[in-house]
C-alpha positions as CSV (number, residue, x, y, z in Angstrom):
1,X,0.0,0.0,0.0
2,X,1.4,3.7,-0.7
3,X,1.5,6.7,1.6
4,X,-0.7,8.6,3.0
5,X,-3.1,6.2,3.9
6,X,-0.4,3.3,5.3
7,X,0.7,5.9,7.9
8,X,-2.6,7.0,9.5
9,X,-5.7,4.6,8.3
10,X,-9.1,7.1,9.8
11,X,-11.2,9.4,7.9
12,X,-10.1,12.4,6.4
13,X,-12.2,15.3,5.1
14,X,-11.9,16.3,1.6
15,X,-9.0,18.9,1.9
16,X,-7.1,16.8,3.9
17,X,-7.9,13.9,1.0
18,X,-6.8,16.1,-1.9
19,X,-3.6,16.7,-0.1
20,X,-3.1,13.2,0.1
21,X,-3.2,12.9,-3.6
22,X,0.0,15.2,-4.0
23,X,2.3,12.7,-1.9
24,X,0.8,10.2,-4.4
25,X,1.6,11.8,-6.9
26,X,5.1,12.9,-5.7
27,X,6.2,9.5,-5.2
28,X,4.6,8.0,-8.2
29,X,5.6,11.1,-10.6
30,X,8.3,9.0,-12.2
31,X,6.0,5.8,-13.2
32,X,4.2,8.5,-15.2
33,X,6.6,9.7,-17.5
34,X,6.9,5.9,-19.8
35,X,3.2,5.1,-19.4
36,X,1.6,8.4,-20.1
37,X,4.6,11.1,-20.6
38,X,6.2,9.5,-23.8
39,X,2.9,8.8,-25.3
40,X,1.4,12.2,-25.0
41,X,4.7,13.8,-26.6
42,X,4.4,11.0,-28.9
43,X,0.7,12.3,-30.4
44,X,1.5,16.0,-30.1
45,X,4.7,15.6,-32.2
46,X,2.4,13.9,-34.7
47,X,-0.5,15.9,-34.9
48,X,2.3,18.9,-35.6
49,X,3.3,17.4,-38.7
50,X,-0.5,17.7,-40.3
51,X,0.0,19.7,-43.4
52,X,-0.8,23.5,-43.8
53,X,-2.9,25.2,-41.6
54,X,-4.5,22.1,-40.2
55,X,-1.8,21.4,-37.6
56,X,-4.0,24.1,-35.7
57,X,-6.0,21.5,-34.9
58,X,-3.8,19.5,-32.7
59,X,-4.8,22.1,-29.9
60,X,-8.2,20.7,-30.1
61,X,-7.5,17.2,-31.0
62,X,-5.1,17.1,-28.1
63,X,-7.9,18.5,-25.6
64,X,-10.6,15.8,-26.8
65,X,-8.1,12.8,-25.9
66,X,-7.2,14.2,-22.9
67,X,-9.5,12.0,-20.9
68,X,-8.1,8.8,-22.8
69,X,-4.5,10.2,-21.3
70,X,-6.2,10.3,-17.7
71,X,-7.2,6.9,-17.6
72,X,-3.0,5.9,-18.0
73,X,-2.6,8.1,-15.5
74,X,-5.3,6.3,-13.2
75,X,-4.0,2.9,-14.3
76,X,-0.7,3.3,-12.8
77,X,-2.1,5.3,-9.7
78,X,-4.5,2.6,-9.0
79,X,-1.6,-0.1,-9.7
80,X,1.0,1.5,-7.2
81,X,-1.4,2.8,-4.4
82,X,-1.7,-1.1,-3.4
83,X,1.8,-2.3,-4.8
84,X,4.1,0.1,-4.2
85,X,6.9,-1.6,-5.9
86,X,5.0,-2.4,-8.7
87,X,7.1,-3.1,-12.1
88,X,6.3,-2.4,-15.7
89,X,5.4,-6.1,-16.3
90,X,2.5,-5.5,-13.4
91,X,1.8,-2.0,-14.4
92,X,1.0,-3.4,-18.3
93,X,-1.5,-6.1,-17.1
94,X,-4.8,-5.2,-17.7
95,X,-3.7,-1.5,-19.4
96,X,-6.1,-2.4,-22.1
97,X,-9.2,-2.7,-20.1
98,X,-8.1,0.7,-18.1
99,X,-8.8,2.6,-21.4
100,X,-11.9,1.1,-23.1
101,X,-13.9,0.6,-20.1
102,X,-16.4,3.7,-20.3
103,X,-14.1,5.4,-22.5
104,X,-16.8,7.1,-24.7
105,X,-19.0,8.6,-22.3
106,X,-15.9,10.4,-20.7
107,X,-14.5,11.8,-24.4
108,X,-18.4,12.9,-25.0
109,X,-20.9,14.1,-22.2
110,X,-19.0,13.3,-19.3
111,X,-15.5,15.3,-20.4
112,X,-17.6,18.3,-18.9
113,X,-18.1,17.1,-15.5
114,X,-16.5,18.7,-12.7
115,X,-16.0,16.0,-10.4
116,X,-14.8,13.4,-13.9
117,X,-11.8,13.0,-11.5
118,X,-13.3,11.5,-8.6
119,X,-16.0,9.5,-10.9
120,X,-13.5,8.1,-13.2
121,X,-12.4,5.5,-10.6
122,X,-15.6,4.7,-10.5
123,X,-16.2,3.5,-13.9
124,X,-13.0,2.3,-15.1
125,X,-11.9,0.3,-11.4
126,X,-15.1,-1.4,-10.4
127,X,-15.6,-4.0,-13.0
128,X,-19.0,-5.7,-11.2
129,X,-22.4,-4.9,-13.7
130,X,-24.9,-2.7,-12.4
131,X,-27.4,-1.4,-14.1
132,X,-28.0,2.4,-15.2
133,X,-29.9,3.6,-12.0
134,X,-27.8,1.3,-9.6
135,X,-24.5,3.0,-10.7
136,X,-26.5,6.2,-10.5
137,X,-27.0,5.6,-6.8
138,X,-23.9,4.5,-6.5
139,X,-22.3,7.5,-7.8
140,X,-24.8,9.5,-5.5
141,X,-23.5,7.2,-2.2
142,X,-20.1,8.0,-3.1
143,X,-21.0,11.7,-3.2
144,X,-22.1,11.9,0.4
145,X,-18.8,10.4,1.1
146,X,-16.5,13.7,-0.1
147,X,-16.5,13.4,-3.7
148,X,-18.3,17.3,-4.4
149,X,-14.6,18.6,-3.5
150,X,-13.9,18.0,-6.9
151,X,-15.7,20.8,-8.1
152,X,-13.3,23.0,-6.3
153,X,-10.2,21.0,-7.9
154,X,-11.6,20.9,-11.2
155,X,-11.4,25.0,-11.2
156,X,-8.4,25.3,-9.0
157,X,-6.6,23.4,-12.1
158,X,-8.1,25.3,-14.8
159,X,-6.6,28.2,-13.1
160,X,-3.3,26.9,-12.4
161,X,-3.4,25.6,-16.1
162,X,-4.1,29.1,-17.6
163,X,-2.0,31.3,-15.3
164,X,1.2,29.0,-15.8
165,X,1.1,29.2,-19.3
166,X,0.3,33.2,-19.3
167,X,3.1,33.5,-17.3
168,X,5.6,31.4,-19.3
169,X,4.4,33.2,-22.3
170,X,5.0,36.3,-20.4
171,X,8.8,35.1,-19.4
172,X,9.9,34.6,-23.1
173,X,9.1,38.4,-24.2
174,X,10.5,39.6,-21.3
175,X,13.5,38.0,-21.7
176,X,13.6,37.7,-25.3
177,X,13.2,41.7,-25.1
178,X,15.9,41.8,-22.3
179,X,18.8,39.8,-24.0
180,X,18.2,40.5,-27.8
181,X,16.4,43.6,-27.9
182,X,16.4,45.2,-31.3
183,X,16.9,41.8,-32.7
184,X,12.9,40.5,-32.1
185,X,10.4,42.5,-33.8
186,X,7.1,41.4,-32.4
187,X,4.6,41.2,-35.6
188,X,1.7,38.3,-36.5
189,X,4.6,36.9,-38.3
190,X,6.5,36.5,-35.2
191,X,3.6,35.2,-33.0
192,X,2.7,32.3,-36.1
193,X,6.5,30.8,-36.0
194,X,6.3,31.4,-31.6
195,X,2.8,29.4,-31.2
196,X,4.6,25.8,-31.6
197,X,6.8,26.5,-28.6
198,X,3.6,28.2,-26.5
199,X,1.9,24.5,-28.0
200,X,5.0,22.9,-26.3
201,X,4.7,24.6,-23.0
202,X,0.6,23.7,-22.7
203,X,1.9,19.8,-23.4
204,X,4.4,20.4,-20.2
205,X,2.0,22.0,-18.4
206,X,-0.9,19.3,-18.6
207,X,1.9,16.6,-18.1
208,X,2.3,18.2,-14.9
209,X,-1.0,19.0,-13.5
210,X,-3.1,16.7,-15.4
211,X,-1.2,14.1,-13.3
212,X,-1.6,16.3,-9.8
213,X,-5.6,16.2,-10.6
214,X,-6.0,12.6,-11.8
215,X,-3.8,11.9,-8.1
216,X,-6.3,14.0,-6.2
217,X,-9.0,13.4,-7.8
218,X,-8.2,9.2,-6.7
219,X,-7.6,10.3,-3.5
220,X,-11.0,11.6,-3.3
221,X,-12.5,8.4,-4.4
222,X,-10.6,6.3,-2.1
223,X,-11.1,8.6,0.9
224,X,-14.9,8.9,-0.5
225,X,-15.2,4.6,-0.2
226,X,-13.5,4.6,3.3
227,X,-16.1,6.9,4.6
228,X,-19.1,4.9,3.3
229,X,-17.9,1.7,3.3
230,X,-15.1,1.4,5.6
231,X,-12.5,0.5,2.4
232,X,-9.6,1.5,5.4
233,X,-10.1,-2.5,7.0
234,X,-9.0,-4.0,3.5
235,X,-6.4,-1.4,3.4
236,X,-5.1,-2.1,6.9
237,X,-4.8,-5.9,6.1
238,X,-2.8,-5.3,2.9
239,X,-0.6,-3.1,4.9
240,X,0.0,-6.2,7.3
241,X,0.5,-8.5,4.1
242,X,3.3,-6.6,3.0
243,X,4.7,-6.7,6.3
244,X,5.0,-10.1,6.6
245,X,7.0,-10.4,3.8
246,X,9.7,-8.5,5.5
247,X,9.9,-10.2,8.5
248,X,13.1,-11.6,8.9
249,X,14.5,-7.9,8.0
250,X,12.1,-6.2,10.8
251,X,13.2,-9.7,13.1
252,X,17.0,-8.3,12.5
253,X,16.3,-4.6,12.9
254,X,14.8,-5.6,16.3
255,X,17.4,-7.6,17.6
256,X,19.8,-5.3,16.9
257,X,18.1,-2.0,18.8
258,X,17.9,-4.6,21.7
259,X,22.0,-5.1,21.9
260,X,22.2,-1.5,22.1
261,X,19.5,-1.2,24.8
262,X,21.1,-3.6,26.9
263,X,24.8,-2.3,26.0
264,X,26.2,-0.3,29.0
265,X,26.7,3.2,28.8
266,X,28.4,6.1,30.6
267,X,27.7,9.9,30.3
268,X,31.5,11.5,30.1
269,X,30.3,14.8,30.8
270,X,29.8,14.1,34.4
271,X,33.5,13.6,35.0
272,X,34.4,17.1,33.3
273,X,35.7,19.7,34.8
274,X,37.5,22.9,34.0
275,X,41.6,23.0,34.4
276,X,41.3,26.4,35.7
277,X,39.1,29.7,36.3
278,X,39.4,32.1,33.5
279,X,40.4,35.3,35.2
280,X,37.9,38.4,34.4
281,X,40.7,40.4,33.1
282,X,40.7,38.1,30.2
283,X,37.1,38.4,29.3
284,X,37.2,42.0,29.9
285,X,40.2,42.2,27.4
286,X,38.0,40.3,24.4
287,X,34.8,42.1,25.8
288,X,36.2,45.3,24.6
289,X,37.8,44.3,21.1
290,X,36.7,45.8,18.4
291,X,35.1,42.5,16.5
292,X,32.3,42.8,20.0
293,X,31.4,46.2,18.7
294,X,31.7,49.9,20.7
295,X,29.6,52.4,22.0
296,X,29.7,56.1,20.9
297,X,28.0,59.3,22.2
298,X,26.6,61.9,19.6
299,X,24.1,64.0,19.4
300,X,21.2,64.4,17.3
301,X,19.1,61.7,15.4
302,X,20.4,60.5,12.4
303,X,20.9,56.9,10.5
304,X,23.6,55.2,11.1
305,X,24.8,55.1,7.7
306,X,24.3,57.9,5.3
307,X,22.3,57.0,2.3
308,X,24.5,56.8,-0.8
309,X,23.2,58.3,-4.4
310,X,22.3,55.6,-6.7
311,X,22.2,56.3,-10.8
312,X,19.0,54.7,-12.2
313,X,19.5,54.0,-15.5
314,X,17.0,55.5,-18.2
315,X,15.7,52.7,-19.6
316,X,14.2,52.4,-22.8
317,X,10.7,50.2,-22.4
318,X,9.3,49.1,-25.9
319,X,6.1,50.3,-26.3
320,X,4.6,46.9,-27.4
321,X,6.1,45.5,-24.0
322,X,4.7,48.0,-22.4
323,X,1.0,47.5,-23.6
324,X,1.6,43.9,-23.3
325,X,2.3,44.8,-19.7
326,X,-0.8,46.5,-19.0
327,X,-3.3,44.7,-21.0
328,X,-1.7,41.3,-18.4
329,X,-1.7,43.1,-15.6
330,X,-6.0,43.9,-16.3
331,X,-6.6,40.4,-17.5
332,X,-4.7,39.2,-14.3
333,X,-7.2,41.5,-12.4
334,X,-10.0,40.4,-13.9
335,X,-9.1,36.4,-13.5
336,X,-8.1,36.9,-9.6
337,X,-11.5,39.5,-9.1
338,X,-13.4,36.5,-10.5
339,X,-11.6,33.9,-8.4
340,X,-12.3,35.5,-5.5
341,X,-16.1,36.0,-6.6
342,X,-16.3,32.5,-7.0
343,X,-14.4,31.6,-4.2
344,X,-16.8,33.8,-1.7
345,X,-20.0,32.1,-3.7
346,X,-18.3,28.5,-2.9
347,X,-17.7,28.8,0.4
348,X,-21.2,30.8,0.5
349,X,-22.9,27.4,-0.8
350,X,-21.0,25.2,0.9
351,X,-21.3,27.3,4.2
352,X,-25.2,27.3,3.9
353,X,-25.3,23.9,3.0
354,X,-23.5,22.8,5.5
355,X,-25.8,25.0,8.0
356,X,-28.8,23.5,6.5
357,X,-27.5,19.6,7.0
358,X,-26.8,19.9,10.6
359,X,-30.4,21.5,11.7
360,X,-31.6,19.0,9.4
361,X,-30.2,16.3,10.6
362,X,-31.8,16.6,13.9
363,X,-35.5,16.9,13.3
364,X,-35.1,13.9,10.9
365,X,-37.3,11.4,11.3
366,X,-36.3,7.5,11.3
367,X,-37.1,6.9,7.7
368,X,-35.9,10.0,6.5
369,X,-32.2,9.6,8.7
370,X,-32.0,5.5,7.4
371,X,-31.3,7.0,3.7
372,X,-35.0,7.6,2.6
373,X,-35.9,3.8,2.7
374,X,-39.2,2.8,2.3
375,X,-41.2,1.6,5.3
376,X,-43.3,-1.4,3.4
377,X,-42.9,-4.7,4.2
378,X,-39.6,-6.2,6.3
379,X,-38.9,-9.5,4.1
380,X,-37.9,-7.0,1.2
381,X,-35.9,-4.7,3.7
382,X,-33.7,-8.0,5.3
383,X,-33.5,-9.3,1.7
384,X,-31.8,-5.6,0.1
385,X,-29.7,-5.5,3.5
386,X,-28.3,-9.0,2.8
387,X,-27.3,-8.4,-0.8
388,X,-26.0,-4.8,0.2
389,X,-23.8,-6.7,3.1
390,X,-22.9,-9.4,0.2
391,X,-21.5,-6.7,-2.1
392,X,-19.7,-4.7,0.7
393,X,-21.7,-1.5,1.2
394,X,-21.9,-2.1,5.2
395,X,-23.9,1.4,5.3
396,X,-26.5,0.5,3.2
397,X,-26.7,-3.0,4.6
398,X,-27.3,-1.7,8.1
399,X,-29.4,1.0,7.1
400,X,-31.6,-1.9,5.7
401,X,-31.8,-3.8,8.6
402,X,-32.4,-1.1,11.1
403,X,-35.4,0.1,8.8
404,X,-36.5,-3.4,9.1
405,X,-36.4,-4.0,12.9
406,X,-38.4,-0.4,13.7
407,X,-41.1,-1.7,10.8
408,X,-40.9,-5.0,12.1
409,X,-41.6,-3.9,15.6
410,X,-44.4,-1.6,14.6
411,X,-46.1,-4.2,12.3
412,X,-45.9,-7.8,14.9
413,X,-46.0,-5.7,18.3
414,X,-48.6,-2.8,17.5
415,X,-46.2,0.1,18.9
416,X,-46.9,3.0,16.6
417,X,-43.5,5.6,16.9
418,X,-44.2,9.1,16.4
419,X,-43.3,10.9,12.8
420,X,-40.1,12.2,14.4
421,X,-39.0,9.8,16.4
422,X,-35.3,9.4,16.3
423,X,-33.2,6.3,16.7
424,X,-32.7,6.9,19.9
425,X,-36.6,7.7,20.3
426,X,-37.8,4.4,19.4
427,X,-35.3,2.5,21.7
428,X,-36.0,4.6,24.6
429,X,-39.7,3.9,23.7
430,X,-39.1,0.0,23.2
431,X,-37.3,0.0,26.5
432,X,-39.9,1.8,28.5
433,X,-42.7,0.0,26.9
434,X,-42.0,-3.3,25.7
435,X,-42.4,-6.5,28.8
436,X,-40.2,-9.2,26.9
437,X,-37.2,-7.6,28.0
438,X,-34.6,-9.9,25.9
439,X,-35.9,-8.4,22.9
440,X,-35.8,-4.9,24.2
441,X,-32.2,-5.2,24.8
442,X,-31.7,-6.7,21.3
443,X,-33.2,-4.2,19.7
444,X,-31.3,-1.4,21.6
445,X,-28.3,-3.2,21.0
446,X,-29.1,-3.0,16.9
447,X,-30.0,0.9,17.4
448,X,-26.9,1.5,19.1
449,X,-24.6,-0.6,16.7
450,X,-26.3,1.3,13.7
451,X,-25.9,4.6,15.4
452,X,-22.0,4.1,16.1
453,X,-21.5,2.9,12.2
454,X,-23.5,5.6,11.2
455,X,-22.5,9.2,12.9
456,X,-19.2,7.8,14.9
457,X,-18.0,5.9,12.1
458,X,-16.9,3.1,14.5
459,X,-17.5,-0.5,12.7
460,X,-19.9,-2.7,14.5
461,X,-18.7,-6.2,16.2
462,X,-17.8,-9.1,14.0
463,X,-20.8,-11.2,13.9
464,X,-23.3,-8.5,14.8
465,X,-25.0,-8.1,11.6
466,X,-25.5,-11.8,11.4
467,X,-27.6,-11.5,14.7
468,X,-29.2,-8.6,14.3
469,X,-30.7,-10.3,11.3
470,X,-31.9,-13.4,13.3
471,X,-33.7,-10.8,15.4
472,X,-35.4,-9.4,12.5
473,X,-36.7,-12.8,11.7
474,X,-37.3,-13.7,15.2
475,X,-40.0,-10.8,15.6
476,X,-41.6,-12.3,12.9
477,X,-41.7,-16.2,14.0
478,X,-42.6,-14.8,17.6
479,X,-45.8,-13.2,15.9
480,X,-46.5,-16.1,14.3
């Protein structure tokens, strides 16, 4: 498994999640550059050598295939987050599939997404069939989870995109105007033969931060599946795999910080003492050289230095510079004027919403807390929570069952629970009202499990969801 997520395995909120994509992408940078590097130089040297004016069109061409270059990219991040010392014969297995799977819908409708990096994982790396509306709601569960930060990366890269290459662009007149001025005249001429090294610099550019937002865009998926799903247990047990392949090194490593341990030691500067007392003529004498500095008495304020007339040279600004100069430095207001626009909206949006999801969350009723499940019959709801504990979505699954013990209780022991009860309400009420009192504690104990999964995010016992089951069915058999 590769950092972060071998170092401290608990939730992270988006932010923290998108940082954790740039250590993935630092210290898988390198894997990149044969797997998606060479083969993006590879088709922009090509499309350059259409004929006449049509090698223009590699700008666009380029930008239409630039999610087929992602998916590379999320082949060999997806590879080396679980192997970190993955080779190029592991890396090329299953490359193939990586590219085709879904590959349409991202070069066509789905290129305009903002959150295409966080969903891309979604499509190309889980392989199980599902039909249109279940990877709808599948998409949606993962969005609860922290996948909406996207949004904000999918901007924040457009921006960084655009103002790197301005201000490359922006670094060649000036120095080109520095080092051989009267030697470039700046005409359409000059700008036509220029564009193929400004088309150079966008290819370098999008090597580089199209890799940072496929990275953080992965993070964002992976942090997204540990908060539903709890992904960080089968992360934690291939972290203990791999370290059980180096146990004799570890074995070694120990035994040797043991010898030392047990070595005896002996601090040397308890035995030291001076040979003899420095007389305070002596540091009197270096006191008062001149390296320690002097005091003088003067009169009036002044500096302690006089300032010292400096020629400025005339220089000669080229009046093209100089308009290129100020029409920059008014686009450059204009971009960071609408930056922070959007900025204040987003954290506006986010800020209300955020508002409105806490106060909602506690005058929720049951059904509307246990993700909008119908309340109909509690056969269907223990059947869905099995297959949703089958395929691994432990939310859902629970969500399922706990639905199914407050419907289950309502329908086979006649206790109604008001509209907007809580959890918590209906266990209190079971407690007080119910006289079998094994099945009151049962049920508290599901309501308390499903609460902890749910808002505390600690997993349930091992074996828990198997009985809380059985005491679905049991209110059922008891009923007759």
């Amino acid at each position: 498994m590769n950092i972060p997520f071998d170092v401290t395995l608990r939730k992270k909120d988006s932010r923290e999640a998108a940082d954790a994509g740039i250590l993935l992408w630092r210290e898988n940078f390198i894997s990149f550059l044969p797997f998606f590097a060479i083969p993006l130089w590879i088709c922009a040297f090509a499309l350059r050598l259409l004929p006449g004016n049509t090698q223009y069109l590699s700008w666009l061409i380029l930008w239409l295939l630039k999610p087929l270059f992602d998916r590379l990219i999320l082949h060999v991040i997806s590879i080396r987050f679980f192997e970190r010392n993955a080779g190029y014969k592991r890396l090329l297995r299953g490359l193939g599939k990586s590219i085709w799977r879904g590959l349409l819908g991202d070069l066509l409708w789905n290129r305009f997404n903002p959150l295409r990096a966080a969903m891309m994982p979604v499509t190309v790396l889980e392989t199980h069939s599902k039909s249109g509306k279940e990877a709808e709601k599948r998409k949606e569960l993962l969005k609860n989870g922290g996948l909406r930060y996207c949004f904000f990366l999918t901007f924040w890269g457009i921006a960084l995109e655009i103002t790197l290459l301005v201000g490359e662009i922006l670094f060649f007149i000036i120095m080109a105007d520095l080092f051989a001025k009267g030697f470039i005249t700046y005409s359409l001429d000059f700008f036509i033969k220029a564009e193929v090294f400004v088309f150079a610099a966008w290819c370098f550019n999008y090597m580089i931060i199209g890799t940072l937002y496929v990275c953080m865009g992965f993070s964002l998926y992976i942090n997204s599946r540990i908060n539903v799903e709890g992904w960080d247990i089968e992360i934690m047990f291939r972290g203990f795999a791999e370290k059980l392949k180096n146990k004799t090194a570890n074995g070694i490593l120990i035994g040797f910080c043991l010898i030392f341990l047990l070595l005896p030691s002996r601090a040397f500067t308890d035995d030291w003492k001076p040979s003899q007392d420095v007389p305070l003529e002596i540091l009197q004498n270096i006191f008062d050289a001149p390296e320690f500095g002097n005091e003088k008495e003067v009169w009036g304020i002044r500096f302690k230095r006089p300032f010292e007339p400096v020629d400025i040279p005339d220089v000669q600004i080229n009046p093209i510079l100089e308009r290129l100069r100020i029409i920059f430095a008014a686009v450059l207001r204009f971009i960071l004027i609408c930056l922070i626009a959007a900025l204040a909206a987003f954290l506006f949006i986010y800020a209300r919403k955020l508002i409105k999801t806490r106060n909602s969350t506690v005058k929720k009723s049951t059904m509307t807390v246990l993700h909008g499940i119908p309340l109909k019959d509690p056969e269907e709801l223990i059947k869905k929570s099995i297959n949703f504990f089958e395929q691994g979505s432990l939310r859902l699954a629970w969500g399922y069952c706990t639905a199914a013990a407050i419907l289950s209780w309502s329908i086979y022991r006649n206790l109604a629970f008001p509209p907007n009860a809580t959890e918590n309400d209906c266990a209190n009420i079971v407690n007080s009202v119910s006289g079998n009192q094994t099945e009151a504690l049962a049920f508290c104990a599901l309501i308390n499990h499903w609460i902890n999964f749910a808002y505390a995010g600690r997993f349930p016992p091992e074996g828990s969801f198997e009985d809380a089951l059985t005491f679905c069915k049991c209110l059922r058999a008891a009923n007759g």
